[in-house]
N, C-alpha and C positions, 0 to 999 in steps of 0.2 A: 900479411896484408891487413888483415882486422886489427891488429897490435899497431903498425905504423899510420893506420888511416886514426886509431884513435888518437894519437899524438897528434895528429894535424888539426882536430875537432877541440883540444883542448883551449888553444888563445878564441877559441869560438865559442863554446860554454863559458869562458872567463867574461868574457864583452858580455855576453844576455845575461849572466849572475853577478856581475857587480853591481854592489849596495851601493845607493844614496846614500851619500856624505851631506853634512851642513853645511858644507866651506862652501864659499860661494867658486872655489875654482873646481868642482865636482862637476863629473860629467851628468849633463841634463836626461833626462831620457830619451829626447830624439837623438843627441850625441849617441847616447848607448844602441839606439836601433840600427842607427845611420853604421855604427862601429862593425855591430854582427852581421849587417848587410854584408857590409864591403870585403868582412873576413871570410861570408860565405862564397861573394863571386871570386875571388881572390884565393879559393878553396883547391890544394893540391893535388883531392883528388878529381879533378874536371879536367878533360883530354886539351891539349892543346888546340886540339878545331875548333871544340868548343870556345872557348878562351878568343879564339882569333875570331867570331863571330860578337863580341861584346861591341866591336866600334859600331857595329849596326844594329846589334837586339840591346843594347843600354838598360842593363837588368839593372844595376844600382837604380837608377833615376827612374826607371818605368814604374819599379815595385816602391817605390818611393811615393812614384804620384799616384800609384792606386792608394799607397794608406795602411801599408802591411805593418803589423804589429807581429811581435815572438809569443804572445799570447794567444791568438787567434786561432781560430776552426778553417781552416784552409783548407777549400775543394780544387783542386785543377783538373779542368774539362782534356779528355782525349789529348793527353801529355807525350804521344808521339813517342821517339829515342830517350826523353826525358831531362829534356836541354836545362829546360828552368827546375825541374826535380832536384837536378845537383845543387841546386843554391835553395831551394825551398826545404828540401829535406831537411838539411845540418841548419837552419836557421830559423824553424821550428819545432829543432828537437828538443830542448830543454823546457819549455812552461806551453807551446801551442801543439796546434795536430792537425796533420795532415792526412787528407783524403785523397787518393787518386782515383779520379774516373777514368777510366780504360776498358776495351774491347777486351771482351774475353780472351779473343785472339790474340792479344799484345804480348807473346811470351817470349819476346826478344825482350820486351820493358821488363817483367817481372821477374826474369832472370837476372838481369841487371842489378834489381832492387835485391832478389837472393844473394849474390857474389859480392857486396861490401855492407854488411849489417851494420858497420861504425858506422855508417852514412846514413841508409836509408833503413834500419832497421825499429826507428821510432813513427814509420808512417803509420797512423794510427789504422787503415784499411784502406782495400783497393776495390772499388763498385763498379760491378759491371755495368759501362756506360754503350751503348751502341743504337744511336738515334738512327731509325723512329721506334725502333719496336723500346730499347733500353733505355729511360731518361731519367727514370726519379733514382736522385741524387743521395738521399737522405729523410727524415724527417722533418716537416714542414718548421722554419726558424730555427735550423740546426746551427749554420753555419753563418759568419763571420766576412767572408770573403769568398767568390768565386771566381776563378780567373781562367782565360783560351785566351792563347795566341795564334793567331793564322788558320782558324779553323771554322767558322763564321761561313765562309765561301764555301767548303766543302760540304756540311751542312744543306747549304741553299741548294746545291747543288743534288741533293738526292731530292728534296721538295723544299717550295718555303712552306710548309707545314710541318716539313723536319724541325727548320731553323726555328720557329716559331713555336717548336714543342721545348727547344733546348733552350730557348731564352726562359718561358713559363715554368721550367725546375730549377731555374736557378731563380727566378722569383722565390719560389716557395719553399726553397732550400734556406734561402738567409733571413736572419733575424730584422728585424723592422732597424732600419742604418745601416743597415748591411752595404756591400759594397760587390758590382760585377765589372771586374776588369776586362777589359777586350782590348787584342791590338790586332788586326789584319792588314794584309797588303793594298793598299790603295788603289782605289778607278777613279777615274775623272768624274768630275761636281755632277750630279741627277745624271750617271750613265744610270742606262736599264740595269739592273741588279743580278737578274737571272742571267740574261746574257756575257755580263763582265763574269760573273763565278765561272762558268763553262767555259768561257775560251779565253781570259787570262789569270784567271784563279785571283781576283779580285773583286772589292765590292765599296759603291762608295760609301762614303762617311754619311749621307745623309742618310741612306737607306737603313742601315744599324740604328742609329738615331732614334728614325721615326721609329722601326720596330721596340726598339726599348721602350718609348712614351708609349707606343699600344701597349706593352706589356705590365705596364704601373711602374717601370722603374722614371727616378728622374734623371738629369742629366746632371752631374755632379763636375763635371771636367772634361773638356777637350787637350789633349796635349802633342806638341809636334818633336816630342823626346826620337820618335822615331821617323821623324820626318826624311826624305833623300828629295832635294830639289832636282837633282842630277835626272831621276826616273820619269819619263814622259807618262806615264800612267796605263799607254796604252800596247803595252806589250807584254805579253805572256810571261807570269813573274819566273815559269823556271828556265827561261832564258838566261836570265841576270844568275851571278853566284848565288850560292855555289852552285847548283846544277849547271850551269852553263850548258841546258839541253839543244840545242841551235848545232849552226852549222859552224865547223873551224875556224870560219872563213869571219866570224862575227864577236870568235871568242875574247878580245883583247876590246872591243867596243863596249861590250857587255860589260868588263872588267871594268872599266872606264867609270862606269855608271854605278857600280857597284850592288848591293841587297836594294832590295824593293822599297820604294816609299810605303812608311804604315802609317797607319792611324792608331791612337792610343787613346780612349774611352773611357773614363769612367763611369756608371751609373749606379745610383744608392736606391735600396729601396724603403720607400718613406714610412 
């Protein structure tokens, strides 16, 4: 496994170590990021489920508009089964580092990261993350980039002085330009925010918003890469795929509609 997964990492190490040429037909450097990107989602070793969720999580385009560089100090917040791991890992293995924040408890994830070392075996460490009691991330302007998907709402939902402690570590995690990525499931324009978290595990866009301007970050970018017009906003997101937790009887409606409308956020901190 370690021997064939290395073969697969190699036209990937090849794409982040190719030198600048003078010819003007030379690939540029976003060429070259754009290239490692694409070789990491496009990466053999990522399960086919995963793979068959890219038409709705749009990792080339999302990690594009947040601003990821192969250089960079990468933290990613409570990274779940470690969907975006598989692309984040191998495409900052050669010159950047990666930090995973994760519950202690995560030993489904850290097993993972144990059982293919070609892969994930250049994460630079794993910090115990578990808000409210676990938030600090690192040393205060460590890091380069901080990125959560879909997890904002879960957060809110133990307190908004959880959510509120995890936005202020990621302030004082990154460096002054720094960048906090966010993409959650969408609620409808000024719904209540505590209410939408609890009962359809969303949150709207203005509410993340405002909190980040309380927090000192600014707003760098709204983007609807993960937008689904299909999703009325107001139904409980693990009805829709894949959970299709609902009743049988709704499961082919659900289908219909497909992953959740998200929001995709960026904010920098000045």
């Amino acid at each position: 496994m370690f021997r064939h997964t290395c073969k697969l990492l190699i036209p990937l190490l090849a794409a982040l170590l190719l030198p600048v040429a003078a010819s003007a037909t030379s690939a540029t450097a976003p060429d070259r990021t754009t290239a490692a990107l694409q070789q990491a989602v496009n990466g053999h070793w990522r399960s086919d489920a995963n793979r068959a969720r890219d038409q709705y999580r749009h990792p080339l385009e999302t990690l594009q508009f947040f601003g990821i560089k192969p250089d960079m100090t990468v933290i990613e917040l409570a990274p779940g089964g470690g969907w975006y791991t598989e692309i984040l890992a191998p495409f900052l293995h050669a010159h950047g580092h990666l930090i995973e924040a994760a519950p202690p408890s995560a030993a489904k994830f850290t097993a993972k990261l144990k059982a293919d070392p070609a892969v994930y075996g250049h994460i630079a460490k794993i910090v115990p993350f578990a808000p409210p009691d676990q938030v600090k991330l690192g040393a205060d302007h460590s890091a380069d980039m901080v990125l959560t998907f879909r997890n904002t709402h879960d957060w809110l939902n133990h307190s908004p002085a959880t959510l509120d402690a995890v936005f202020k570590a990621a302030f004082n995690v990154l460096r002054p330009g720094g960048v906090f990525g966010v993409t959650e499931h969408r609620a409808k324009p000024f719904a209540d925010g505590v209410e939408s978290a609890g009962a359809l595990h969303r949150l709207p866009e203005d509410y993340l918003i405002a909190l980040a301007l309380k927090t000192g970050f600014r707003v760098a970018g709204v983007s609807q890469i993960n937008a689904n017009p299909n999703d009325p906003e107001d139904i409980n997101v693990h009805r829709l795929p894949p959970d299709l937790s609902g009743p049988d009887n709704e499961h082919a409606q659900m289908k219909a509609i497909g992953e959740s409308d998200r929001m995709t956020l960026k904010f920098v901190k000045p």
